[in-house]
Structures are given as C-alpha cells and as structure tokens.
NUFI-365789 format. One line per field, with one value per residue: x, y, z of N, C-alpha, C in turn; residue in one letter. Coordinates in nm, 2 decimals. Each point is the difference from the previous one (the first is absolute). Example, Ala and Ser with C-alpha at 12.3 -4.5 7.8 and 13.67 -1.06 7.14 Angstrom:
nX = 1.32; -0.04
nY = -0.57; 0.11
nZ = 0.78; -0.07
caX = -0.09; 0.09
caY = 0.12; 0.11
caZ = 0.00; 0.00
cX = 0.09; -0.08
cY = 0.12; 0.11
cZ = 0.00; 0.08
r = A; S
//
This chain:
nX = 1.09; 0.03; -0.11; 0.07; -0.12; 0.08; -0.12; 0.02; 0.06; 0.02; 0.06; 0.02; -0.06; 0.06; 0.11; -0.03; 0.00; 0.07; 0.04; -0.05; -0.02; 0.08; -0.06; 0.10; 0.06; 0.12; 0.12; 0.01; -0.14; 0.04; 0.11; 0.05; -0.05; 0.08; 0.10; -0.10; -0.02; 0.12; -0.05; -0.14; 0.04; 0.14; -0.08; -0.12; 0.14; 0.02; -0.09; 0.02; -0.08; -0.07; -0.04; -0.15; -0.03; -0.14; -0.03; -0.06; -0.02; 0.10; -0.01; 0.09; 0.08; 0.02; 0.14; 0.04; 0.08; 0.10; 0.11; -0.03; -0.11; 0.08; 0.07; -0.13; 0.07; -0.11; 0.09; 0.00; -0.11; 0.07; -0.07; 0.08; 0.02; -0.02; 0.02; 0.16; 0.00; -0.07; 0.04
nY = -0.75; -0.13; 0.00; -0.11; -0.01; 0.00; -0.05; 0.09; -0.12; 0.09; 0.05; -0.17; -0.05; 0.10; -0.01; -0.12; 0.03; 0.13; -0.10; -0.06; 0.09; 0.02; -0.14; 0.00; -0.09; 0.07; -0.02; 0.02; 0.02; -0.07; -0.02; 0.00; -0.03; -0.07; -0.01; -0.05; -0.10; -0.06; -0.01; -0.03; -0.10; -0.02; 0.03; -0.07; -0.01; -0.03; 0.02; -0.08; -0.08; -0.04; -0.12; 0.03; -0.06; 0.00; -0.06; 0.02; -0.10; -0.03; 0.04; -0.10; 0.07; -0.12; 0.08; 0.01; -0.05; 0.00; -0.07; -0.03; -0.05; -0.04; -0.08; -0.01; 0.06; 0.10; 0.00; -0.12; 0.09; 0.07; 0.14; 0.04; -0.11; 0.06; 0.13; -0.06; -0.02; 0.10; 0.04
nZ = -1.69; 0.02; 0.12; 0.09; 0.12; 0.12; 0.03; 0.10; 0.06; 0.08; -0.11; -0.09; 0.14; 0.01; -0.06; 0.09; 0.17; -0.08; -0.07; 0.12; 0.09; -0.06; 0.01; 0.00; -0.11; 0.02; 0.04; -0.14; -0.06; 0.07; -0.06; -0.08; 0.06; 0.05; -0.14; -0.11; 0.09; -0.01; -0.16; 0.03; 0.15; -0.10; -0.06; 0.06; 0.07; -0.12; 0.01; 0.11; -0.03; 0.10; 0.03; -0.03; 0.10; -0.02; 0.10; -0.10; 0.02; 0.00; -0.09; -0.02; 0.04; -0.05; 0.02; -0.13; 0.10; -0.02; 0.05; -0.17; 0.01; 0.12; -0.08; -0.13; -0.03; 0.03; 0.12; -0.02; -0.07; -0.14; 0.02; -0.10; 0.05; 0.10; -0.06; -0.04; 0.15; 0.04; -0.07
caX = 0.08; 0.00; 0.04; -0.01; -0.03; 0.03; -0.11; 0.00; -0.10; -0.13; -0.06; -0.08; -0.16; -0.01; 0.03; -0.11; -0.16; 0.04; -0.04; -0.12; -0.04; 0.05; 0.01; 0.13; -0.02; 0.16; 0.11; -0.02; -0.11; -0.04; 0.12; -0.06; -0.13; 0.09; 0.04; -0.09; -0.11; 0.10; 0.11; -0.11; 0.02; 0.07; -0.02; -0.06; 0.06; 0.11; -0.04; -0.02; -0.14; -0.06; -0.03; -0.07; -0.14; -0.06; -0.10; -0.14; -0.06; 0.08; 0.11; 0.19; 0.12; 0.14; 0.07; 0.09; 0.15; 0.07; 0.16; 0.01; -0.08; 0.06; 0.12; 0.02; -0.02; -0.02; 0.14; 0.09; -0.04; -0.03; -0.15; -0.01; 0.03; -0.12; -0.09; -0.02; -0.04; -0.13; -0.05
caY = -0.03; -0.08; 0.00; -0.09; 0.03; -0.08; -0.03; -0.16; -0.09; 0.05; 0.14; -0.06; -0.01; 0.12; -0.02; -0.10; 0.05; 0.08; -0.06; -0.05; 0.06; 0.07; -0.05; -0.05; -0.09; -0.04; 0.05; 0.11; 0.04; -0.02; 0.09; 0.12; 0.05; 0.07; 0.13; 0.13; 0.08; 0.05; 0.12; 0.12; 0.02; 0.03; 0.11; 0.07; 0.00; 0.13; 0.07; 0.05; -0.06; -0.12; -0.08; -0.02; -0.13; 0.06; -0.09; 0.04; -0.04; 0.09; 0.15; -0.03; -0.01; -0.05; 0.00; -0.12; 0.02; -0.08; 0.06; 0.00; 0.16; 0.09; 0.07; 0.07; 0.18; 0.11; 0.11; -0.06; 0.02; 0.08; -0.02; 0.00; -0.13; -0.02; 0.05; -0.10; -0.16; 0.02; 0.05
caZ = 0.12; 0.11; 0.14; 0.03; 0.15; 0.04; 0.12; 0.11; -0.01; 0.10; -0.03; -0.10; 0.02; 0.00; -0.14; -0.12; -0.02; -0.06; -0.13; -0.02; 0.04; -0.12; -0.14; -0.07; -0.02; 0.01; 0.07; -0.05; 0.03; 0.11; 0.06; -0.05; 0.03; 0.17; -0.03; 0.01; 0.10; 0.07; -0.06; 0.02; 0.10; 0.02; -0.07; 0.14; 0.11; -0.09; 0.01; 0.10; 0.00; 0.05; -0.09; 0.14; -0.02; 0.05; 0.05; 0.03; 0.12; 0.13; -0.05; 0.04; -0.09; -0.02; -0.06; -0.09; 0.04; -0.04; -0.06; -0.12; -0.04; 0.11; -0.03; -0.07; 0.02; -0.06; -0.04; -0.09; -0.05; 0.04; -0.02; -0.14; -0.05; 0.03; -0.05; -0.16; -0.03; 0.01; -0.12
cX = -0.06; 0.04; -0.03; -0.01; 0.02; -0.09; 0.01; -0.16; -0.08; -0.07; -0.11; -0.12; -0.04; -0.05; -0.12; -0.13; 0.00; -0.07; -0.13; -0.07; -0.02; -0.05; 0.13; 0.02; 0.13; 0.04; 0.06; -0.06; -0.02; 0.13; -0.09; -0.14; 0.02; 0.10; -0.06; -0.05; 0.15; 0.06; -0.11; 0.01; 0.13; -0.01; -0.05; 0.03; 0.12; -0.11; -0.07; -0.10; 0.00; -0.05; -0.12; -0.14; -0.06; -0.16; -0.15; -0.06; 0.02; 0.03; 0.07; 0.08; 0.14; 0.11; 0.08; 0.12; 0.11; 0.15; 0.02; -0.06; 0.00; 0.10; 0.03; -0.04; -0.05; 0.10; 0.07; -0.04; 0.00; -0.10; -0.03; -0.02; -0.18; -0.12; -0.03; -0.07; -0.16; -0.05; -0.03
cY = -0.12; 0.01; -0.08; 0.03; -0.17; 0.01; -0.13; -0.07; 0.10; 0.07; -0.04; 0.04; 0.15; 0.05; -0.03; 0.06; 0.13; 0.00; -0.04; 0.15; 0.14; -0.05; 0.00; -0.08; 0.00; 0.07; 0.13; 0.07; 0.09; 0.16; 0.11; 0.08; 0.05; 0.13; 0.11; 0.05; 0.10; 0.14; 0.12; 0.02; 0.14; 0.12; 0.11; 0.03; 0.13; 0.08; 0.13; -0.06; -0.12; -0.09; -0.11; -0.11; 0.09; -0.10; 0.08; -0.02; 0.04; 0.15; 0.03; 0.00; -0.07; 0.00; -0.07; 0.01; -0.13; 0.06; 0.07; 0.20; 0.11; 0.05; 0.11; 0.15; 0.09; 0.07; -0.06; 0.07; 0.21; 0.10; 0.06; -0.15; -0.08; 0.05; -0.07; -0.11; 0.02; 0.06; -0.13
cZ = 0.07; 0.13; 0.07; 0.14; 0.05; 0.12; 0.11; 0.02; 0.13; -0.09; -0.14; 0.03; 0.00; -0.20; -0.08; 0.06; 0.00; -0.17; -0.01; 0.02; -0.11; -0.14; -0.06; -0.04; -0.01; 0.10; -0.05; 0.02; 0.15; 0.04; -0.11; 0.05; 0.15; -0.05; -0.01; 0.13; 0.10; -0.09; 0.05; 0.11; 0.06; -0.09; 0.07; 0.07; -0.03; -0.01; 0.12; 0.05; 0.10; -0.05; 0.12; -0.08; 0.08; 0.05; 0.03; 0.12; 0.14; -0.03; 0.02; -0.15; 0.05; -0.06; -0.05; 0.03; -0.05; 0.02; -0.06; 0.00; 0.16; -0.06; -0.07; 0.06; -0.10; -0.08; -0.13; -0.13; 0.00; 0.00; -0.12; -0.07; 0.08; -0.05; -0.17; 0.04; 0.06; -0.14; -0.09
r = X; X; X; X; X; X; X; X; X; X; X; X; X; X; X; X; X; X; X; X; X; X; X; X; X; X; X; X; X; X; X; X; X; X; X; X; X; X; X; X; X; X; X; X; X; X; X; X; X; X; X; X; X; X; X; X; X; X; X; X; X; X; X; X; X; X; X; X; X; X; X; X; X; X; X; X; X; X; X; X; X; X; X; X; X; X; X
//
C-alpha cells in the first residue's frame, strides 16, 4: 500500500529534526517507526494501562497524553478479549 502525508510547511522542521534525531534516513522510515510506537501505545491503553516517562533525578513521572490515546477506552474491549491480548 502507498500513503501519501501531506505536511505543512510549520510542521517540516518538526519532521526533519525527528529524522535526524531518530537516525532515519526517509520519510518512510521515519512513519513507520511513529506506527509502531503508536500501535504499542494504543495497545496499552486497550488495555487499561498508562503510559508514563519516568525522571530519575527528580522522581517524577510524566504522563504521555495525547487526543488520540484519551480517546481510546478500556471499555471498547471486552474482558475476555483483554485477557487474549495479555496472553
């Protein structure tokens, strides 16, 4: 499948020091490696689970919030279906 992301010019410098940062050497690259981190994100979340940074230094935890993974609900899942996807 080809997918073609249409990026505004605010959001390039974002993009490219994303790639640099990442080592990517494509645009590709670069999406696929954000899927993954989103299909384990959202997995996590179906699952009932938090998703947290944790700063040694301070001994603070940060949580990873976004639209995307508020939306998703526990409930959407039923807990026979939760228990296939922990196993």
């Amino acid at each position: 499948m080809r997918v073609q992301i249409d990026v505004s010019e605010r959001d390039v410098p974002l993009v490219e020091y994303l790639k640099k940062k990442t080592g990517s050497r494509s645009w590709a690259g670069l999406y696929r490696e954000a899927m993954n981190v989103l299909a384990w994100a959202v997995d996590q979340k179906m699952k009932g689970r938090e998703i947290y940074a944790y700063d040694p230094e301070k001994k603070t935890y940060y949580s990873l919030s976004s639209p995307t993974l508020e939306s998703i609900s526990y409930s959407f899942l039923k807990p026979e279906e939760v228990q296939k996807q922990e196993d």
